[in-house]
MIDRENSE-582043 format. One line per field, with one value per residue: residue number from 1; residue in one letter; x, y, z of N, C-alpha, C in turn. Coordinates in steps of 0.05 Angstrom, whole numbers, plus 5000, padded with zeros to 4 digits. Example, Ala and Ser with C-alpha at 12.3 -4.5 7.8 and 13.67 -1.06 7.14 Angstrom:
<mardrens>
num = (1/2)
residuo = (A/S)
nx = (5264/5257)
ny = (4886/4955)
nz = (5156/5142)
cax = (5246/5273)
cay = (4910/4979)
caz = (5156/5143)
cx = (5264/5258)
cy = (4934/5001)
cz = (5156/5157)
</mardrens>
This chain:
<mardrens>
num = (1/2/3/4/5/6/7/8/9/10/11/12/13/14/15/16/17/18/19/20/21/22/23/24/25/26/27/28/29/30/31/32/33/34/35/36/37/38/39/40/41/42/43/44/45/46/47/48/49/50/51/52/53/54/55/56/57/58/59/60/61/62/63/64/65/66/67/68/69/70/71/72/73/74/75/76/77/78/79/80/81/82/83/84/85/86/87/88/89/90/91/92/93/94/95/96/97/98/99/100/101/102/103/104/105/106/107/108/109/110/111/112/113/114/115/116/117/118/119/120/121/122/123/124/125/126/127/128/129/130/131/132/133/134/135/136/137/138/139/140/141/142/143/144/145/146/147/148/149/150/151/152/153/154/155/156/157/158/159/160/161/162/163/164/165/166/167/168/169/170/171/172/173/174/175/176/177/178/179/180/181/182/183/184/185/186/187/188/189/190/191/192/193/194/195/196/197/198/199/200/201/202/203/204/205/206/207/208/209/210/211/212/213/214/215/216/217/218/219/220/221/222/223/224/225/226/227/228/229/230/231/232/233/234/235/236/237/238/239/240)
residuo = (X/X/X/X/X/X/X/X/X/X/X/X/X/X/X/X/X/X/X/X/X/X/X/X/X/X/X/X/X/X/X/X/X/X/X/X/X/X/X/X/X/X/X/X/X/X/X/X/X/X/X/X/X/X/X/X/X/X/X/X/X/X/X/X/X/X/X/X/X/X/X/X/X/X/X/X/X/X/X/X/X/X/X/X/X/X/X/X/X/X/X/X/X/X/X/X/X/X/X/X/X/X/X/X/X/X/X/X/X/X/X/X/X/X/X/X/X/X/X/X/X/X/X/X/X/X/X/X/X/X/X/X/X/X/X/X/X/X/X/X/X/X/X/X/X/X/X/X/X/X/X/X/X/X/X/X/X/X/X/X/X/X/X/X/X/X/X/X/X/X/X/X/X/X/X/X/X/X/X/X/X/X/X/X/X/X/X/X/X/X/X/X/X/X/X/X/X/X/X/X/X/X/X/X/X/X/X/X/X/X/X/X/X/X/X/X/X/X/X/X/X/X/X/X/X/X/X/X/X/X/X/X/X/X/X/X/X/X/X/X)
nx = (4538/4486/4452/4410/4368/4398/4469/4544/4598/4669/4742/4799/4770/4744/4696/4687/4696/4632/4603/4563/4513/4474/4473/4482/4431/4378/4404/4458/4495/4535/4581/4627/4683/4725/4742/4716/4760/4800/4860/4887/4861/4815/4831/4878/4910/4949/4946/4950/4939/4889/4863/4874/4838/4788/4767/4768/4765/4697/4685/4649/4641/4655/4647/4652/4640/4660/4623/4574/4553/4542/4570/4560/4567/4585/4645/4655/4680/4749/4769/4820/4867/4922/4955/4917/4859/4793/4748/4700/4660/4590/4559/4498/4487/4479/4466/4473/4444/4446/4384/4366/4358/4399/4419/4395/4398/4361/4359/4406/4473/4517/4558/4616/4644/4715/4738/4761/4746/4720/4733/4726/4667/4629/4594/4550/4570/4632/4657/4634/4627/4615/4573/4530/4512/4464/4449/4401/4398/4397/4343/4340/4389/4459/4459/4492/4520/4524/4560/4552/4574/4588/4592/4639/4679/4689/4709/4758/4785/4786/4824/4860/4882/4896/4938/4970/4975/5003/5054/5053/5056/5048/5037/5013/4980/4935/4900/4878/4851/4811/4784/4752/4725/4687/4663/4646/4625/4585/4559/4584/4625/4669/4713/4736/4747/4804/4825/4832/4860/4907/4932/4945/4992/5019/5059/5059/5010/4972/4937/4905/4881/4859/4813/4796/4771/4733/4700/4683/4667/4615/4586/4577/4529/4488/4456/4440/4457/4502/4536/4551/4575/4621/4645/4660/4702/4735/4754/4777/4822/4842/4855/4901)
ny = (8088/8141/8194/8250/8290/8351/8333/8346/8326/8331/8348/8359/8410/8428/8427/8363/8359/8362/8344/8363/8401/8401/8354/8315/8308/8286/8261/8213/8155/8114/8053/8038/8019/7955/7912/7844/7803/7819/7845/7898/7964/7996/8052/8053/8019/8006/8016/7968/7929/7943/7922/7864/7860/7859/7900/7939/7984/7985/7942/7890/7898/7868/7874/7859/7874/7878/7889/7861/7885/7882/7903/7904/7917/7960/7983/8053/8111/8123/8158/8199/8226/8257/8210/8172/8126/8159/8162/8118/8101/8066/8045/8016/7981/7945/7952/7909/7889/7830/7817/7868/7919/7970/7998/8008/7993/8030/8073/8105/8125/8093/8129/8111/8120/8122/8096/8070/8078/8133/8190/8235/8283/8346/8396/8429/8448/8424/8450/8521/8555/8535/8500/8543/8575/8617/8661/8696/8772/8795/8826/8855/8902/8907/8931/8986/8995/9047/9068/9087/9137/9116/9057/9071/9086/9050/9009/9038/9015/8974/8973/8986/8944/8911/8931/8929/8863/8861/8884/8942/8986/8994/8956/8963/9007/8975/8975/9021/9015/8981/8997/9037/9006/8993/9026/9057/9022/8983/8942/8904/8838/8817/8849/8853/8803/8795/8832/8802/8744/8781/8797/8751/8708/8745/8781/8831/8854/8827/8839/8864/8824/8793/8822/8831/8774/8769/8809/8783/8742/8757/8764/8718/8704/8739/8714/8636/8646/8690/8660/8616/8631/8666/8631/8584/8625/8626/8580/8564/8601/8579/8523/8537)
nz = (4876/4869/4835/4838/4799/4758/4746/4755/4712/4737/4741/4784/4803/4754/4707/4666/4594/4558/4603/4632/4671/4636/4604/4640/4663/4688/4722/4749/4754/4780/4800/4850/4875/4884/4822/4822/4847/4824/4839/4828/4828/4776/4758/4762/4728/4670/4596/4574/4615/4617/4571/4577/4610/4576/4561/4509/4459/4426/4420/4463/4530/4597/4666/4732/4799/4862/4899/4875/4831/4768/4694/4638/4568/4507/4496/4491/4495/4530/4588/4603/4662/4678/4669/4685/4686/4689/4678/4644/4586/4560/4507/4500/4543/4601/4667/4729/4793/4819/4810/4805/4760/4743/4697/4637/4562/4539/4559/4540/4525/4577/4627/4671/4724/4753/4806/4864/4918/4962/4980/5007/5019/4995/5001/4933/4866/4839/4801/4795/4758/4714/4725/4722/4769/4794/4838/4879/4884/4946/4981/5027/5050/5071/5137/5174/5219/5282/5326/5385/5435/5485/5469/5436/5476/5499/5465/5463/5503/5495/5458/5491/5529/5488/5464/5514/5517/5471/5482/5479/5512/5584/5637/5683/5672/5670/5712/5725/5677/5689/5729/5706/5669/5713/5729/5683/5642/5651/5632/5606/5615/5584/5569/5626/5638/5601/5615/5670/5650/5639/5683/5713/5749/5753/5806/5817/5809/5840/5866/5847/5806/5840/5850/5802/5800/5844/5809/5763/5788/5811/5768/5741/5774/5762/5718/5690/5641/5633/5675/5646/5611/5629/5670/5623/5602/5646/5661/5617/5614/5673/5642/5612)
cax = (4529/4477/4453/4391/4373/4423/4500/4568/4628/4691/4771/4802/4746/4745/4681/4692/4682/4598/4597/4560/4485/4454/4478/4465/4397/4367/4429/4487/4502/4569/4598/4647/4698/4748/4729/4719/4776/4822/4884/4893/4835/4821/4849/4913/4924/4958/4925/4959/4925/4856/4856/4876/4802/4773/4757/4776/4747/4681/4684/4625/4656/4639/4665/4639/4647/4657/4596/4562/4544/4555/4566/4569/4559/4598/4666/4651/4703/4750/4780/4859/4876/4958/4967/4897/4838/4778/4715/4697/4627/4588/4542/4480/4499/4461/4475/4446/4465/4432/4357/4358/4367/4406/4415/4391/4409/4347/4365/4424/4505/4525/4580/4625/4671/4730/4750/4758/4739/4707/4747/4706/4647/4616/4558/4560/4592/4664/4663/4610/4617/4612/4549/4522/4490/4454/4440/4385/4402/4378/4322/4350/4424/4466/4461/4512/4525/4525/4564/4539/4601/4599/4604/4666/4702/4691/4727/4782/4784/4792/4853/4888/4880/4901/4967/4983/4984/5031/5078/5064/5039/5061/5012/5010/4944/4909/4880/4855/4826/4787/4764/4735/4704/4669/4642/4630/4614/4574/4543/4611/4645/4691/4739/4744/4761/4818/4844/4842/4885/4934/4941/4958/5023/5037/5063/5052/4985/4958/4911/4889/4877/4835/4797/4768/4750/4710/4676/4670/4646/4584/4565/4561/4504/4461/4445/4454/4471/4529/4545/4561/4599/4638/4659/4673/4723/4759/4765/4805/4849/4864/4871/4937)
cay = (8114/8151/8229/8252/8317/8358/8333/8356/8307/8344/8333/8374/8423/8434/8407/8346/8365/8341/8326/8387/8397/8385/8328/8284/8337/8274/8254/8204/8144/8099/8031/8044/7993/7953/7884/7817/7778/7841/7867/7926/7984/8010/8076/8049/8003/8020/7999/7935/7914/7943/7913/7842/7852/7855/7932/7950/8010/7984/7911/7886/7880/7855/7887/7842/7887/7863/7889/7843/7904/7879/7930/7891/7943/7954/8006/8065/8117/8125/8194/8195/8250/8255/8179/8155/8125/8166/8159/8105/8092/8050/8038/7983/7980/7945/7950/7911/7886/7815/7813/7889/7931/7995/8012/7996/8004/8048/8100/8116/8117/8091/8141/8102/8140/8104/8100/8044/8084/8152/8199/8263/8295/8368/8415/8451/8439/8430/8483/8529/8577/8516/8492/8566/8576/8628/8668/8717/8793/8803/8855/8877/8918/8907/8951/9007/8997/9063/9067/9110/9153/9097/9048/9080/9094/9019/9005/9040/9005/8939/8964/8995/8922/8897/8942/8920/8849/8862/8901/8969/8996/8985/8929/8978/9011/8951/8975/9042/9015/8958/9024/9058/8992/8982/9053/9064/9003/8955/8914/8879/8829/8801/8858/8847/8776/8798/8841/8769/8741/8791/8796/8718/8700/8771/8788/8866/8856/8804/8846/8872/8803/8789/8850/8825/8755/8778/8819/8762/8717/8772/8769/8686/8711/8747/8692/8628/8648/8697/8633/8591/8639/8672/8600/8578/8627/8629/8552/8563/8609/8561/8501/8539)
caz = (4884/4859/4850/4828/4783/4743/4755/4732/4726/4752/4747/4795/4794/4726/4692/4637/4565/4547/4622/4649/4684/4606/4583/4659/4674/4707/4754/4749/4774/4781/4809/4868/4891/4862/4812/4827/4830/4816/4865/4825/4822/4756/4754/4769/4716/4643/4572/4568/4636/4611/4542/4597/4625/4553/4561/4487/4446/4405/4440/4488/4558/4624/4693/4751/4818/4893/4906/4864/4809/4734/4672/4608/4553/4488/4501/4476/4509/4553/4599/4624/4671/4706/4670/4715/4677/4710/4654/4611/4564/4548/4485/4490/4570/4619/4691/4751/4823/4822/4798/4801/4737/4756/4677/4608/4529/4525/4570/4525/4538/4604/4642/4690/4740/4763/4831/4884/4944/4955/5003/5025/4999/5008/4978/4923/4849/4843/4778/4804/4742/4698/4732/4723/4796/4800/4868/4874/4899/4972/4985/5049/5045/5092/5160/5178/5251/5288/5352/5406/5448/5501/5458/5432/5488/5515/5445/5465/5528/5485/5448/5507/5534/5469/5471/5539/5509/5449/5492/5476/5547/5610/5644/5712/5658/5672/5745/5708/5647/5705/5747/5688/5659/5723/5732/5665/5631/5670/5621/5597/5631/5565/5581/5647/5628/5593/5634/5690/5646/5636/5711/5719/5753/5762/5839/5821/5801/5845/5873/5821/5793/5862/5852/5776/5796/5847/5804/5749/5801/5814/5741/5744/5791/5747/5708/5681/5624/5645/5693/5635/5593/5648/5673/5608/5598/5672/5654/5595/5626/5678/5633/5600)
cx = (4510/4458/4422/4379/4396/4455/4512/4592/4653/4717/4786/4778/4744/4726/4689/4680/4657/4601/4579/4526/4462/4452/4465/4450/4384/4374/4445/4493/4528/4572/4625/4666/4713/4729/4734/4741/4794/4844/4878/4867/4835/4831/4877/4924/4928/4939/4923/4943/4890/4852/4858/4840/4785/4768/4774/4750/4726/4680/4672/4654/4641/4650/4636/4659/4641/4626/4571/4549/4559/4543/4577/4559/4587/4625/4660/4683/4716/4767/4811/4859/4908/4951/4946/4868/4814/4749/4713/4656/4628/4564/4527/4489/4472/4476/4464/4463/4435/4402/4349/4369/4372/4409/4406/4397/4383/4351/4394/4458/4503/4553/4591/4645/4685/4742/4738/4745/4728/4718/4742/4684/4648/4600/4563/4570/4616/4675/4636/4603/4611/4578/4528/4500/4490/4442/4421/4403/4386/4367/4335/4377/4425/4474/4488/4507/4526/4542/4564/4567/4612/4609/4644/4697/4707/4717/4760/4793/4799/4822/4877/4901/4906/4941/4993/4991/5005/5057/5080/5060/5046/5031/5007/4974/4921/4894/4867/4837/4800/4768/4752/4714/4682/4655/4635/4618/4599/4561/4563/4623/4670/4717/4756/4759/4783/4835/4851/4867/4902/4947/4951/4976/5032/5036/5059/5028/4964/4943/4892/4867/4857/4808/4773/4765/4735/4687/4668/4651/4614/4567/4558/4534/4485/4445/4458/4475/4502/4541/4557/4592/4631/4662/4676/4696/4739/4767/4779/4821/4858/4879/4904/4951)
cy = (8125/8178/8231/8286/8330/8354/8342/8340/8328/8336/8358/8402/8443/8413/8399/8352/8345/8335/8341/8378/8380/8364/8313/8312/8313/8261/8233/8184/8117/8076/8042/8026/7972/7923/7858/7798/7795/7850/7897/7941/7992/8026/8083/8030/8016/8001/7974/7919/7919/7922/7873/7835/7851/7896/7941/7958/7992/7950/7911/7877/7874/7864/7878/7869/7872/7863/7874/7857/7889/7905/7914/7907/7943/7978/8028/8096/8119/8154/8185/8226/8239/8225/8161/8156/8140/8170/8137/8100/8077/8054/8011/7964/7966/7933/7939/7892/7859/7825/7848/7905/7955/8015/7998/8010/8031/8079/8110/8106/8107/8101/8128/8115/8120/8113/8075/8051/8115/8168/8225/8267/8330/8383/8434/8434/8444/8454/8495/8549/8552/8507/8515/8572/8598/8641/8691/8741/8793/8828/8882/8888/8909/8930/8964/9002/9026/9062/9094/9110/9134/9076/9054/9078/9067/9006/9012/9027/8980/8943/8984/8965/8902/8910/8932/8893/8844/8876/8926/8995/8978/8972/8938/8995/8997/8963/9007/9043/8999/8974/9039/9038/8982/9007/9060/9044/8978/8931/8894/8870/8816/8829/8859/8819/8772/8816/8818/8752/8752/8786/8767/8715/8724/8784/8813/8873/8833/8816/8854/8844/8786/8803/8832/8791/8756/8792/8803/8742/8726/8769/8735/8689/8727/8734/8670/8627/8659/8673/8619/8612/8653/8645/8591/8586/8623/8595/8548/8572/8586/8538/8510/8539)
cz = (4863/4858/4834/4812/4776/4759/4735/4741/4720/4752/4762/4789/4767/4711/4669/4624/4565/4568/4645/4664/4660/4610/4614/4679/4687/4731/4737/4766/4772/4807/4825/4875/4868/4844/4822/4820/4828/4836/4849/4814/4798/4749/4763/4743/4689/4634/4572/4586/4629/4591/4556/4600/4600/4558/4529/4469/4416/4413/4464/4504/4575/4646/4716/4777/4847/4908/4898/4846/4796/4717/4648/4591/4523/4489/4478/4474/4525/4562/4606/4628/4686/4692/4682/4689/4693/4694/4631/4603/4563/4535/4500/4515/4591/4649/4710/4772/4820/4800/4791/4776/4742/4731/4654/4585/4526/4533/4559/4540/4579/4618/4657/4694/4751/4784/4854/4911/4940/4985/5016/5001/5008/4984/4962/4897/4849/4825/4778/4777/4719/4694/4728/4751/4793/4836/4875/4887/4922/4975/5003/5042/5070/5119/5163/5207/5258/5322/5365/5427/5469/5490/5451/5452/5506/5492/5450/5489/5524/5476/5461/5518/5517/5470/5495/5536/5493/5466/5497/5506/5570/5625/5674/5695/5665/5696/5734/5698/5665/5714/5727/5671/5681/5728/5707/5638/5635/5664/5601/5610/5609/5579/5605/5650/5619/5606/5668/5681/5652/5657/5723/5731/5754/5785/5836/5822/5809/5866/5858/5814/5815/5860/5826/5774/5809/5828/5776/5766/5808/5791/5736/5762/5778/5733/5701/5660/5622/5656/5678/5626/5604/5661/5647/5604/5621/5671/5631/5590/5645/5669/5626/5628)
</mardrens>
């Protein structure tokens, strides 16, 4: 893998000491997957099994990868987090996948992150105050809504609705609140929608419940657009 302009290496998101935007300001790049020849992944194995592969502190090693990446370089350090190797150095390091040269001694230490596989990503640093991002102030403020008296009283419309769901109101309201959202609110059909539900399966209210899909089925007629969203929902009441 490989990143390009300022990285920050990360352990649970908590940037590694000397591991911040500075120090790798041109990017960062790392060997994935387990070694050649190896069952067990690196950041699983104890000392005894490193010091096995030749990996000991101030001693040239060699780490051959499945991928056919080599990192022969001289040990310089290594990281343990929770018992789990997850950083080692190298000094006088050269890295390359066949004929290709991925690092050299000149470009200084060589960082390697340890890990056999790579199990989500997403955007953004993992220690964002670490990384110091910066975000400008926006020009605009944000708007104050103003609701106008109709508005309002459609609002209340929603959480008589909403009452009649939780329990607190008797569900005989519903054919009131329908008659006042069709004479006085004509450019909403979501509440009317909600008041279809309610009415579902209910023998007291199964005219009612005639009454407002006709008048949903009028507003699939004004346009497509109504048509879709109208549909959409009377199809996800009937799925339940």
């Amino acid at each position: 893998m490989q990143f390009t302009g300022p990285c920050q290496l990360s352990f649970q998101d908590k940037q590694l000491n000397g591991h911040g935007k500075d120090y790798h300001s041109h990017g960062f790049s790392s060997p994935v997957g387990k070694l050649k020849g190896v069952v067990t992944p690196l950041e699983m194995m104890n000392q005894a099994e490193l010091k096995d592969l030749g990996l000991v502190i101030g001693r040239e090693s060699l780490l051959e990868f499945e991928s056919g990446v080599r990192v022969k370089g001289v040990l310089r350090s290594m990281v343990w987090e929770n018992g789990h190797l997850i950083l080692i150095s190298f000094d006088d390091c050269v890295v390359n996948l066949g004929e290709q040269v991925l690092f050299q001694p000149e470009w200084g230490t060589f960082d390697m992150a340890i890990g056999a596989s790579i199990f989500a990503g997403f955007a953004g640093p993992a220690d964002a105050r670490a990384f110091e991002l910066t975000y400008p102030i926006p020009e605009e403020k944000t708007h104050k809504i103003h609701y106008s008296e109709q508005d309002k009283a459609l609002h209340r419309l929603y959480q008589k609705v909403r009452n009649i769901r939780e329990g607190h109101e008797n569900s005989e309201q519903l054919k009131f609140i329908f008659s006042e959202l069709v004479s006085n609110h004509p450019n909403d059909w979501l509440c009317a929608l909600e008041i279809y539900e309610l009415t579902q399966n209910r023998s007291e209210l199964v005219n009612l419940n005639k009454e407002v899909l006709s008048y949903l089925n009028r507003w699939k007629e004004i346009s497509s657009q109504f048509e879709i969203l109208v549909q959409n929902g009377l199809d996800l009441l009937h799925a339940d």
